[in-house]
Structures are given as C-alpha cells and as structure tokens.
C-alpha positions as CSV (number, residue, x, y, z in Angstrom):
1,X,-2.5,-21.9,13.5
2,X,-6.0,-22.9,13.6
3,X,-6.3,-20.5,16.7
4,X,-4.5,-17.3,15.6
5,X,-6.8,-17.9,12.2
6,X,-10.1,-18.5,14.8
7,X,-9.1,-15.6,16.4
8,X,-8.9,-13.4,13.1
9,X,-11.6,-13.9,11.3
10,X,-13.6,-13.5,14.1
11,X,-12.7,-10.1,15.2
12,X,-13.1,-9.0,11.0
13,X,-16.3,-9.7,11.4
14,X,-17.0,-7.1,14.1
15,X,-15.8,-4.5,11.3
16,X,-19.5,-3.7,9.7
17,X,-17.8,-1.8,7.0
18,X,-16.1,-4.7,5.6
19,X,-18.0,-7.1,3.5
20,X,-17.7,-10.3,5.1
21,X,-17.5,-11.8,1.1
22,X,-14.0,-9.7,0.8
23,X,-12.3,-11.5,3.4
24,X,-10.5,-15.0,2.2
25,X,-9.0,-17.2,4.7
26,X,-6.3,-19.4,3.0
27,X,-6.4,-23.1,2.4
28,X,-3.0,-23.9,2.8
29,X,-1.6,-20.6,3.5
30,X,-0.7,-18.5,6.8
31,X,-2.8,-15.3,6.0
32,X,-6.1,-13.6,5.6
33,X,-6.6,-11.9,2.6
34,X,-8.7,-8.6,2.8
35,X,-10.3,-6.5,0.4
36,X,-11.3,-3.0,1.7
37,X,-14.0,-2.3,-0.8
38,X,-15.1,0.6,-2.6
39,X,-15.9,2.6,0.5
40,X,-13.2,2.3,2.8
41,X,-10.5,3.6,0.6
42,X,-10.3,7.2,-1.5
43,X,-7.8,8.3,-3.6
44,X,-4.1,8.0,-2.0
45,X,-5.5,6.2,0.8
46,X,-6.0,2.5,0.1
47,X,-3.7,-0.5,1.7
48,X,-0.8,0.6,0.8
49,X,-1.3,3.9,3.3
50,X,-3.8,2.1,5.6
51,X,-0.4,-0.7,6.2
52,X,1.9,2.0,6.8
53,X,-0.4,4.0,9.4
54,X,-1.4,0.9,10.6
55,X,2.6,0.2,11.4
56,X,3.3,3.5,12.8
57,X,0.6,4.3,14.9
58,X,-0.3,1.3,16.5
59,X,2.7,-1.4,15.7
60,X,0.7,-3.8,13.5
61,X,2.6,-4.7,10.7
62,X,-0.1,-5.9,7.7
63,X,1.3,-7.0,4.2
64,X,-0.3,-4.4,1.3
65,X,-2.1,-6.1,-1.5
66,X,0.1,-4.7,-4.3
67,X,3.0,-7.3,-4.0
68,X,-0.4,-9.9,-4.8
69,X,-2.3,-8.5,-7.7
70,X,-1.5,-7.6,-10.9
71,X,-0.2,-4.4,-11.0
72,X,-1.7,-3.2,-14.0
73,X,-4.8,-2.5,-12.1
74,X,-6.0,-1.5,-8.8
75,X,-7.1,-3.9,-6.7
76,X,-3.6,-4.3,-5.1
77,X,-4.0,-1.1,-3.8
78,X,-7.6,-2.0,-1.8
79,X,-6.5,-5.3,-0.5
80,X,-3.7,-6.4,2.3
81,X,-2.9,-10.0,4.3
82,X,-3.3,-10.4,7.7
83,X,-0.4,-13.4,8.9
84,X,-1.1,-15.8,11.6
85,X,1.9,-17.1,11.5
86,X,3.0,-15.6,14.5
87,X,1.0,-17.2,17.5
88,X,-2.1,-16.7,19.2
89,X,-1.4,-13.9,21.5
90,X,0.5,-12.1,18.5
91,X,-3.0,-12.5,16.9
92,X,-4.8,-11.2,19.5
93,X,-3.0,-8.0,20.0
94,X,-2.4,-7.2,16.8
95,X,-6.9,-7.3,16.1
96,X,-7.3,-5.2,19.3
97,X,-4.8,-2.8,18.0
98,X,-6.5,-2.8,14.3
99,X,-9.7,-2.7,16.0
100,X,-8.9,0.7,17.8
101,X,-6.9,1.9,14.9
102,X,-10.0,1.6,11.7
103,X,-12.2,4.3,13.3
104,X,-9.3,6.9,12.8
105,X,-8.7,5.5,9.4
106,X,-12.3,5.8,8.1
107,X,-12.1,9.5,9.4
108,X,-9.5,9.9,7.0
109,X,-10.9,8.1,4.4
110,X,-14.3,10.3,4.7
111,X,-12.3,13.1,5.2
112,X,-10.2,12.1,1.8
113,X,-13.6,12.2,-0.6
C-alpha cells in the first residue's frame, strides 16, 4: 500500500491548482483525502460532479466528500478520497487518467463562474 500511496501523492503534487496543505494522506487508512479549494469548484460543480465526470469520461471512480463531512455545511461538496487499496498499477492508471481529465474540468469550472 505504501507504493500505490507513493505513487499518489506524488502525481497530486504536479496539480499546481491544488494546495498541497488540502491533501491528507491517512494514518491508518487506505485513501487520500482531497480538498479542491475555493477555486477549483463553482456552484453545481464541486466533488460530487467532478466524481461522477471523473467516472464517465475517463473510468476513475473517486469517492465524493459528502458521505465524510457534516452535511450541514459545504465542505463535503469540495472534498473527495482517492483509495489505494487497489494496487500499484490500479494507482497508476487511475493518476494518469485524473491527470488528463482536470484540465477539462477546470474549463468547466471557469466556464461555471
């Protein structure tokens, strides 16, 4: 797991748009946990959209923050989890696909404000 994580949080940091202080690496878990920020969501487009593009377009199935965070605010809707459960080539493809995938959804997101 050590790996797939490695291999995660080192291809986040290539994303200059996300603060690298809004992305939590478990102790003790299997996941990454990811805030988008203020900039890289707009209204109707924040995880909960971004993980459901994300699984359409480009087969990458990312876990919405909403099921995590209280629900009586918003930050649910501005964070998701990343597993690395599933193995490091898993890992791997699923970065390079979210990698090509984020410049299409900050077009949106711009788009969106």
């Amino acid at each position: 797991y050590r790996a797939s994580r490695s291999i995660i949080l080192d291809e986040l940091s290539a994303f200059s748009e996300l603060d690298p202080a809004n992305i939590a690496p478990a102790d003790g878990g299997f996941y990454v946990y990811v805030d988008l920020g203020e900039n890289n969501v707009a209204p109707g487009l924040g995880s909960v959209a971004m993980c459901k593009a994300l699984l359409e377009e480009e087969n990458v199935a990312f876990t919405p923050g909403n099921d995590f965070e209280d629900p009586s605010g918003n930050l649910g809707d501005r964070r998701f989890r990343i597993s690395y459960a599933g193995g490091i080539e898993t890992a791997k493809r699923a970065m390079e696909r979210f990698y090509k995938f984020w410049p299409t959804w900050m077009e949106r997101v711009q788009a969106a404000r």
